[in-house]
C-alpha positions in Angstrom: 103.3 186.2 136.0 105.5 184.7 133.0 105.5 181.5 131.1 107.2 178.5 132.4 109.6 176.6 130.7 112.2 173.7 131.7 115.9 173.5 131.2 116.1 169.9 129.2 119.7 169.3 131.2 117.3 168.2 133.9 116.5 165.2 132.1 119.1 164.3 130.4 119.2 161.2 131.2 115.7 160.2 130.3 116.5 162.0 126.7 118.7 160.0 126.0 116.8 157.1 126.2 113.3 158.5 124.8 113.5 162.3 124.1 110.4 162.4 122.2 108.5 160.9 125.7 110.0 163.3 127.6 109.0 166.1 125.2 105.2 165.0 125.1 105.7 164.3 129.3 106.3 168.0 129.7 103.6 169.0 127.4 101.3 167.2 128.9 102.0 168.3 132.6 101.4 171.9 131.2 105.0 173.5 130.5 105.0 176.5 128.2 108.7 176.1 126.8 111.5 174.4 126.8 115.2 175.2 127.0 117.6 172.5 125.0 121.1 171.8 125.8 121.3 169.0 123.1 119.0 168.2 120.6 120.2 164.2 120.5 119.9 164.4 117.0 117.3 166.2 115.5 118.0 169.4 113.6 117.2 172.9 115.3 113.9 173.1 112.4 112.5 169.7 113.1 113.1 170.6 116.8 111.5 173.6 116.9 108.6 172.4 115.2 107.9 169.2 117.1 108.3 171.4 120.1 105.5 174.0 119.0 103.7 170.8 117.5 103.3 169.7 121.4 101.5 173.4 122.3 105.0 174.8 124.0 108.0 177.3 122.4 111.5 176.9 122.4 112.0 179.7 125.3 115.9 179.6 125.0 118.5 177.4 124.5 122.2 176.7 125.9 122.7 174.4 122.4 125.3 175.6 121.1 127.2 177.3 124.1 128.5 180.6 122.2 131.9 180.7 124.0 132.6 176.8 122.8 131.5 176.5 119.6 132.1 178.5 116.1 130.2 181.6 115.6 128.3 180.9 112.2 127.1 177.6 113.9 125.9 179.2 117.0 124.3 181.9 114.8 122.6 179.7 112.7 121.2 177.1 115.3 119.9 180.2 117.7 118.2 181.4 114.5 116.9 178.2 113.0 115.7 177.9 116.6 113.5 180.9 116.3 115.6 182.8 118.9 117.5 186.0 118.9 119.8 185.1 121.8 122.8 182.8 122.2 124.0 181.4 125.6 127.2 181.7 127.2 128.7 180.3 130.5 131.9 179.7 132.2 134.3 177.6 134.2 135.8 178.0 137.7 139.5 179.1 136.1 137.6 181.9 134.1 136.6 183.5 137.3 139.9 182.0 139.9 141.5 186.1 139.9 141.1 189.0 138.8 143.4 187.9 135.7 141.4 185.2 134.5 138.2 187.1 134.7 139.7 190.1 132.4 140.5 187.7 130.2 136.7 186.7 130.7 135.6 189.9 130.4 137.4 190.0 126.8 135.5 187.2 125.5 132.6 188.6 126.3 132.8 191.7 124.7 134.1 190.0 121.9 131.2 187.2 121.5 128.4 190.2 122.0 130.2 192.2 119.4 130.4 189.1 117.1 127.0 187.7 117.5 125.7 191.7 117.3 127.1 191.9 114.2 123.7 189.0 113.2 121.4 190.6 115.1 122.0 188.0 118.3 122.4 189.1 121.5 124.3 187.2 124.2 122.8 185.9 127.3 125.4 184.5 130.5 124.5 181.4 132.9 126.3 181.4 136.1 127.4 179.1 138.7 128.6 179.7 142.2 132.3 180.3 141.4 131.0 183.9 139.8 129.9 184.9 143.1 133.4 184.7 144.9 135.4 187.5 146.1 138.9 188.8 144.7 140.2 191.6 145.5 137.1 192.7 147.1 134.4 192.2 144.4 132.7 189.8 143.1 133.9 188.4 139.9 129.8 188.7 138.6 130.0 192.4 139.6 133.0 193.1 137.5 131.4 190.9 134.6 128.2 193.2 134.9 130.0 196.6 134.8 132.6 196.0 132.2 130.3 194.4 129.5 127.6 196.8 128.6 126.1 195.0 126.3 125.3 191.1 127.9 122.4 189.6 129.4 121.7 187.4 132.1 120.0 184.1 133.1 121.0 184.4 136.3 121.1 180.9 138.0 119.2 181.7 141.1 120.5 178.7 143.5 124.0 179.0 142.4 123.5 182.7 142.4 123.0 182.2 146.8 126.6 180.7 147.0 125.5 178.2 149.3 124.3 181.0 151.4 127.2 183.4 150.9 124.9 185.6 148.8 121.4 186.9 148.4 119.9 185.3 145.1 117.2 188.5 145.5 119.5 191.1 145.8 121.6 189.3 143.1 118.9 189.5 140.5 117.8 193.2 141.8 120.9 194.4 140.6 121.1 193.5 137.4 116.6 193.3 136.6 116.7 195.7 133.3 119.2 193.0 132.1 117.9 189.7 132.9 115.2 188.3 130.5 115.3 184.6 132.0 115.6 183.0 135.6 116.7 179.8 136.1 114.9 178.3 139.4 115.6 175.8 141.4 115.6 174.8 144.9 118.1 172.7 147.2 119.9 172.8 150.6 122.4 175.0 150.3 124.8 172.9 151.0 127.6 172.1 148.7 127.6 168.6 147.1 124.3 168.0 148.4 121.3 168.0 145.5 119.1 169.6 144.2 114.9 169.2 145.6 111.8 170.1 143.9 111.1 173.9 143.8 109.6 174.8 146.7 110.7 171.7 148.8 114.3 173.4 149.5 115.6 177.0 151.6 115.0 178.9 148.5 112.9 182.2 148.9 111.4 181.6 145.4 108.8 184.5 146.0 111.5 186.9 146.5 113.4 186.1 143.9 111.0 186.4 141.2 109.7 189.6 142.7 113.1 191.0 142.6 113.1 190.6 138.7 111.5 193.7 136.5 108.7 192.5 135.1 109.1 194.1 131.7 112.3 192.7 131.2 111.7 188.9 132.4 110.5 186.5 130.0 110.8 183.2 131.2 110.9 181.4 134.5 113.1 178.5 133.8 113.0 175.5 136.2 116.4 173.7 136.0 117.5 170.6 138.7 120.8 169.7 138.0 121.2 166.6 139.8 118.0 165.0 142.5 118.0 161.9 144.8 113.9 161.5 143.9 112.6 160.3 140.5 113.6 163.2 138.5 110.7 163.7 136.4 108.6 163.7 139.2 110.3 166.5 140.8 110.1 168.5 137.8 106.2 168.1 138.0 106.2 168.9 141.4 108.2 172.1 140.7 105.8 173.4 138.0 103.0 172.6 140.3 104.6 174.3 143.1 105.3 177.2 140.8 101.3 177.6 139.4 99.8 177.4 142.4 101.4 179.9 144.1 101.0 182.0 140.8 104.6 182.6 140.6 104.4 181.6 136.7 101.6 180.5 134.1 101.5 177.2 132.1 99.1 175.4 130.0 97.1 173.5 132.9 
């Protein structure tokens, strides 16, 4: 079993309003790490610090996105962060033909070569426009085969294309290159939120079992948008996730 941690996007509204509470909420319902995508504020050290401070790590982080911002800053935050990976992620156009993703595919290579050149290595969050087909193949497949040298978080609910793929089979193919799993749980159907892991039509046993176990790191539970109280479906999502040892936390 691996470490839990929680994408802070989740609660981004609550954040904004009292990060601090939210940060000592998680801490005290037994998460392991945390995954920023803003810091409202407080520099990469002092985050870092308050965050160990609280008994978790910083697990990753998607603050700042590598393929938005300038190198030396991403470099420096992912390292001030104690991390030696950067995040990376893309929009519908990057992936609308086979054009637009070799153009993708460019800026890949380029960002791995870039942040490899610090000792960084670059890690890719999808969404479900990866997992569409042009020309016959899937514009994640192409991603995978032309750059060597990137990791993966694969998403794991976007990754099932509102049923149109298999999240298992998704991670399976790619396991010796995927150190972190975002999980979440929903319907499956598009525009419709996101539900507490293990409430929704997500196999989340498979998935996790699909992964190689030397390689993962970090089960990452990530809702992006719920029609219940928020925090309380990310409680329920680590409690789902422990007691069905599917990950370990501090409780």
């Amino acid at each position: 079993m691996k470490p839990i941690s929680v994408q802070l996007y989740s609660l981004r509204d609550a954040s904004q309003n009292d990060f601090d509470a939210v940060l000592q909420r998680l801490a005290d319902i037994g998460y392991r790490g945390v995954e920023p995508f803003n810091l409202f504020g407080k520099s990469p050290m002092d985050f870092r610090r308050q965050v160990e401070d609280l008994g978790m790590r910083v697990s990753s982080t998607h603050f700042p996105w590598a393929n938005r911002s300038e190198i030396n800053e991403v470099i420096d935050t992912v390292s001030a962060l104690g991390l030696s990976r950067a995040a990376g992620g893309f929009g519908p156009d990057d992936f609308a033909d086979r054009s637009a993703i070799a153009r993708t595919v460019a800026t890949v290579n380029d960002l791995t070569d870039k942040l490899g050149r610090a000792g960084l290595e670059l890690f890719l969050h999808n969404h479900w426009w990866e997992f569409v087909e042009h020309e016959g193949k899937k514009g994640y497949h192409v991603l995978q085969e032309e750059c060597p040298d990137v990791l993966f978080e694969v998403d794991t609910y976007w990754a099932a294309n509102f049923g149109n793929s298999d999240p298992a089979s998704e991670v399976g193919r790619i396991r010796n290159r995927a150190p972190l799993l975002h999980i979440k749980d929903g319907p499956l159907i598009k525009g419709e939120a996101h539900v507490a892991v293990g409430d929704g039509r997500m196999d989340i046993r498979a998935i996790i079992d699909a992964a190689d176990e030397d390689i993962l790191e970090w089960i990452v539970v990530e809702l992006d948008d719920c029609d219940t109280d928020m925090m309380t479906a990310v409680q329920k999502s680590y409690t789902y996730l422990i007691h069905n040892e599917l990950a370990t936390g501090n409780q």
